[in-house]
Steps between C-alpha positions, in 0.01 A plus 500: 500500500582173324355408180196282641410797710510715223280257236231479762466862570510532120188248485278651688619887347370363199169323635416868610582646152155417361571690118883357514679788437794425744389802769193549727311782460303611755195300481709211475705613829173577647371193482774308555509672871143446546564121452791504731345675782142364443351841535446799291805796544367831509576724217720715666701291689548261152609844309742559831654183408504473119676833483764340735540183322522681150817621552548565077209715510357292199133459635592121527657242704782319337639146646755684682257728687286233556783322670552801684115503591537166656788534733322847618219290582688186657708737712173777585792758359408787283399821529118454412208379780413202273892396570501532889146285579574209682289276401453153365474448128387272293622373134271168374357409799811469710595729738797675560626788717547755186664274226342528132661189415537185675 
């Protein structure tokens, strides 16, 4: 990933960490998915895929598993439902086949 890459995934990590604490918690990740798919997730699918992505165990998302959470949802990879949807997302109006950033 070159450094460009990485400051614009790094952006938009910290537009979704609303009390700026350097890690989404889950309301945080929560609505950050909601945004990108432009629906609700249901609660168990969401908890399917949190557990995944929070690989530490530390009941948050730091920038690396949010990195993580992006290529899972760019490549439909993963072991959680949320991951394997093919569908098309959506991240400030643009649309995008399952990219958080653009």
């Amino acid at each position: 990933m070159h450094a460009l890459q990485v400051r614009v995934h790094f952006s938009r990590f910290m537009t979704y960490d609303k009390n700026r604490d350097y890690s989404l918690d889950r309301e945080e990740v929560k609505s950050a998915l909601t945004e990108i798919r432009g629906s609700s997730i249901d609660d168990v699918d969401f908890e399917a895929a949190f557990k995944e992505l929070d690989t530490d165990k530390s009941g948050t998302l730091d920038f690396y598993e949010y990195l993580v959470l992006n290529r899972l949802l760019l490549h439909n990879a993963g072991q959680a439902h949320l991951f394997k949807e093919t569908r098309r997302f959506t991240t400030r109006g643009q649309i995008s086949k399952a990219c958080i950033l653009q």
